[in-house]
C-alpha positions in Angstrom: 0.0 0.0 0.0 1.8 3.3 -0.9 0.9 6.7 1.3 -1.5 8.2 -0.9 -3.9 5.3 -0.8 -3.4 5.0 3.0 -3.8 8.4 3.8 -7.0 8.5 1.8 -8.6 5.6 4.0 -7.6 6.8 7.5 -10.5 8.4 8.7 -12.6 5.3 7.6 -9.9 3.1 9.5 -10.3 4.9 12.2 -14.0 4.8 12.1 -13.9 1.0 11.3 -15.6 1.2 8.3 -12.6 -0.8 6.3 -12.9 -4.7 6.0 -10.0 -6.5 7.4 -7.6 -7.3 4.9 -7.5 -3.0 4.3 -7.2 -2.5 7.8 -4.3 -5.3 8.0 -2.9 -3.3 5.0 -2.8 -0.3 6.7 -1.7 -1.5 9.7 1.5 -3.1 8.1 2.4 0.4 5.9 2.0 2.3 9.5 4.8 0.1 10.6 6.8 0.8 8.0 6.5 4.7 7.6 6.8 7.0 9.8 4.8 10.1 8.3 1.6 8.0 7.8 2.2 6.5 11.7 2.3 10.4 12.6 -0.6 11.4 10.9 -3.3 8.7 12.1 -2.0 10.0 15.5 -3.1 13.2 14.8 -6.7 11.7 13.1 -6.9 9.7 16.3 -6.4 13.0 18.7 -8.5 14.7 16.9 -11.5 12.4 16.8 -10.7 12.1 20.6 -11.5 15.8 20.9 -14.7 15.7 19.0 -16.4 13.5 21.5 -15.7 15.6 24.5 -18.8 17.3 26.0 -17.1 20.6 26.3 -17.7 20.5 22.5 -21.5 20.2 23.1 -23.5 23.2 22.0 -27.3 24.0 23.1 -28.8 25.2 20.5 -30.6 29.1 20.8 -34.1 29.2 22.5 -35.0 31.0 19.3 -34.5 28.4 16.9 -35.5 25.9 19.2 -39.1 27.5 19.3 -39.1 27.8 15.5 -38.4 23.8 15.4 -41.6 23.5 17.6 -43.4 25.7 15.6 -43.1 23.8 12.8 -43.3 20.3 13.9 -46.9 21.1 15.0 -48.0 21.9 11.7 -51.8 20.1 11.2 -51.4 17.4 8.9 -53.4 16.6 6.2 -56.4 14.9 6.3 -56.5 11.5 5.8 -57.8 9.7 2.8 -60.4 7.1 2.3 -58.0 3.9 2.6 -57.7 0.9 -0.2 -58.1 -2.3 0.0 -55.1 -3.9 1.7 -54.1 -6.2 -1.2 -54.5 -3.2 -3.7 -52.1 -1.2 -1.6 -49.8 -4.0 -0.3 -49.4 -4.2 -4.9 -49.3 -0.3 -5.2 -46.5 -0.2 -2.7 -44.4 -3.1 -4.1 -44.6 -1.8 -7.6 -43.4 1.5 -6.6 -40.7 0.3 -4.8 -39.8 -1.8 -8.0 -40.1 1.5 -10.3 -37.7 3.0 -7.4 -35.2 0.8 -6.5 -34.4 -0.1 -10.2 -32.8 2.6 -11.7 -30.9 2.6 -8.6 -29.8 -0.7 -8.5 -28.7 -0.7 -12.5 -27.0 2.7 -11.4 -24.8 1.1 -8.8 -23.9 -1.9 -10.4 -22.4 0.1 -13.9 -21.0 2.6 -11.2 -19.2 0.0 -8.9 -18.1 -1.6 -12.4 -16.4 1.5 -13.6 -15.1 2.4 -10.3 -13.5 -0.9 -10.7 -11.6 -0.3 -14.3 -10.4 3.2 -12.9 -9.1 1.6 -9.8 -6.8 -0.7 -12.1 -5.9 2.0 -14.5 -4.8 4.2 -11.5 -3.3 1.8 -9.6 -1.0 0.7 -13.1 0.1 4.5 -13.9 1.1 4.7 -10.3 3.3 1.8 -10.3 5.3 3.1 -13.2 6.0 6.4 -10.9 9.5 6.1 -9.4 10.1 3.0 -6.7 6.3 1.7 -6.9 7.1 -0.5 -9.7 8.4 -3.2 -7.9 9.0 -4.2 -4.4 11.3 -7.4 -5.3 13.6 -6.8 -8.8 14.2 -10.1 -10.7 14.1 -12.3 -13.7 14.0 -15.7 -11.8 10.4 -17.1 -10.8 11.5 -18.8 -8.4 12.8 -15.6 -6.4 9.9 -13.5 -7.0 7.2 -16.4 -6.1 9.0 -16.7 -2.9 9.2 -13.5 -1.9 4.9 -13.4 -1.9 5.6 -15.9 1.0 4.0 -14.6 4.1 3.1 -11.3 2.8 -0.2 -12.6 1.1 -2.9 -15.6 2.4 -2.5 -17.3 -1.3 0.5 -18.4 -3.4 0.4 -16.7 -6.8 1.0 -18.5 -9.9 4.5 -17.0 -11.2 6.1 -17.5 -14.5 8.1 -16.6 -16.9 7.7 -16.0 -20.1 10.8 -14.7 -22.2 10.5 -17.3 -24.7 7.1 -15.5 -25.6 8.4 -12.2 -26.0 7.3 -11.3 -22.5 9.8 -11.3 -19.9 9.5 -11.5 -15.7 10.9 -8.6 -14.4 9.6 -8.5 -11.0 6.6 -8.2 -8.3 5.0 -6.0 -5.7 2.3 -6.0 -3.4 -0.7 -4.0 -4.1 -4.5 -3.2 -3.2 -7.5 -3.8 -5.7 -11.1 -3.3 -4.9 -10.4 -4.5 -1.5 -8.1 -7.2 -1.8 -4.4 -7.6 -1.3 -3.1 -8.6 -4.8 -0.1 -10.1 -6.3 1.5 -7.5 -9.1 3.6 -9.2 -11.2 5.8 -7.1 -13.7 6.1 -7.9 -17.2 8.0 -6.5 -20.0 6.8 -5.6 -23.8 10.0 -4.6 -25.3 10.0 -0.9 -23.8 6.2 -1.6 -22.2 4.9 -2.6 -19.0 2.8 -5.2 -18.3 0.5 -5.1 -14.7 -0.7 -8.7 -13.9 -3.0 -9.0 -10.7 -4.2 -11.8 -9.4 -5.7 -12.7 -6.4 -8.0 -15.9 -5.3 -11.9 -15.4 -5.4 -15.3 -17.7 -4.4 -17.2 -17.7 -7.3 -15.1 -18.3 -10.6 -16.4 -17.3 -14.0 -15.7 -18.5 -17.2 -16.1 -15.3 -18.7 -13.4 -13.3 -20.5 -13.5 -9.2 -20.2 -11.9 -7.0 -22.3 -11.9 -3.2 -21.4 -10.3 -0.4 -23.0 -10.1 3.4 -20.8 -7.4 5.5 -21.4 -5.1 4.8 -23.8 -4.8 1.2 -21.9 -5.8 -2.4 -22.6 -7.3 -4.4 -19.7 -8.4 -8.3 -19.9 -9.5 -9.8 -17.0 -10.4 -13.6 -16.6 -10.7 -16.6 -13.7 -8.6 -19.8 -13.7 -9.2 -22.4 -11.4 -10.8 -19.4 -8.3 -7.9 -17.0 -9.2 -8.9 -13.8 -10.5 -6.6 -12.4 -13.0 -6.3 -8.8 -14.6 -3.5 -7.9 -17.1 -3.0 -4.1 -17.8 -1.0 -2.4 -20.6 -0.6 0.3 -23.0 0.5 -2.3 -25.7 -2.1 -3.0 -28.4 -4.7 -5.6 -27.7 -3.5 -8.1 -29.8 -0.3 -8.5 -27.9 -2.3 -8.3 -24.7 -3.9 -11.3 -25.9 -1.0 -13.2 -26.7 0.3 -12.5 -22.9 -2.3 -13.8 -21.6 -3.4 -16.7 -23.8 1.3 -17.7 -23.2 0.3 -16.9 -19.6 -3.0 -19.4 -19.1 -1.1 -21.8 -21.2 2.0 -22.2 -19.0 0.3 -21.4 -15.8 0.1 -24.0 -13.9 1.2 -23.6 -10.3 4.4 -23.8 -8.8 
């Protein structure tokens, strides 16, 4: 987890509003730096200081009167009411009418919020020192060096015969999961691949395109997979089809 994605989730750590592997995520980068440990002390003083009572303001005798006023408003009077049935159907159409559009809303939304999250979290990686948390060529370093660090063993390999050489691995964060990053190479392209292990595989294969970059996601055996580039889709494609060929684990 790098500072700028730890500092955004503070308060809500704080608040425990995080699910457990973000707070163990934060937790471990607070260990490690210093200026992030610092500033959740200060969050944590200052949410100390909100709940004291001296804090507690009554409000004016004014305004209070004014909230009285209008609270005892007469309502309207009632109407004649329908038959139970009839109303108990009015009410769950509505609801239907309601809650649809909302639902169709927040499942494109979440989706999209998804693809961004990738796409963010790749063009960060390629700023100076996120790339990679362990430099090497060898599989059999980098798949190692996930031991302990994450509660799955990723499947590592490499694949310079391909045209697509290992270069390395990090740990990162994705839609609420600790993720494997491996680190590819595309002659002077890099190739993102996260993987992480899921419940509920799917045979279905994504392609996405945001920004200039290719993304293909896809499940194998209850690992979740997403490659990210800015090489052309075709080549993405031939990663990933050399990767699912020769991927069996370690």
């Amino acid at each position: 987890m790098m500072c700028d994605d730890a500092r955004l989730l503070l308060h809500a750590y704080l608040d425990n509003e995080l699910d457990a592997t973000q707070s163990v995520a934060i937790d471990r980068h607070m260990q490690a730096c210093q200026a992030c440990a610092a500033l959740h002390a200060d969050y944590t003083l200052l949410h100390q200081s909100f709940e004291r009572a001296s804090l507690y303001r009554r409000a004016p005798d004014a305004l209070r009167k004014q909230w009285s006023t209008e609270s005892s408003v007469p309502s309207v009077a009632k109407w004649r009411r329908p038959p139970v049935a009839l109303a108990m159907a009015a009410g769950f159409v509505t609801a239907l009418l309601i809650a649809a559009p909302a639902w169709w809303y927040t499942l494109h939304r979440s989706a999209s919020q998804a693809v961004d999250e990738v796409v963010s979290s790749h063009i960060r990686s390629m700023q100076a020192q996120h790339l990679m948390d362990v430099a090497s060529t060898d599989q059999h370093t980098v798949k190692p060096w996930f031991a302990g660090k994450l509660d799955f063993s990723p499947r590592v390999k490499d694949l310079t015969s391909e045209g697509f050489p290992l270069v390395g691995g990090r740990l990162d964060a994705l839609d609420g999961h600790s993720v494997a990053a491996l680190v590819y190479r595309r002659h002077l392209h890099v190739i993102n691949l996260y993987q992480w292990p899921i419940s509920a595989p799917t045979a279905e294969t994504k392609v996405t395109q945001l920004h200039g970059y290719t993304m293909i996601q896809w499940t194998d055996e209850r690992m979740h997979f997403i490659a990210i580039s800015d090489i052309n889709e075709g080549e993405l494609q031939q990663f990933v089809q050399a990767f699912r060929n020769d991927a069996a684990p370690l």
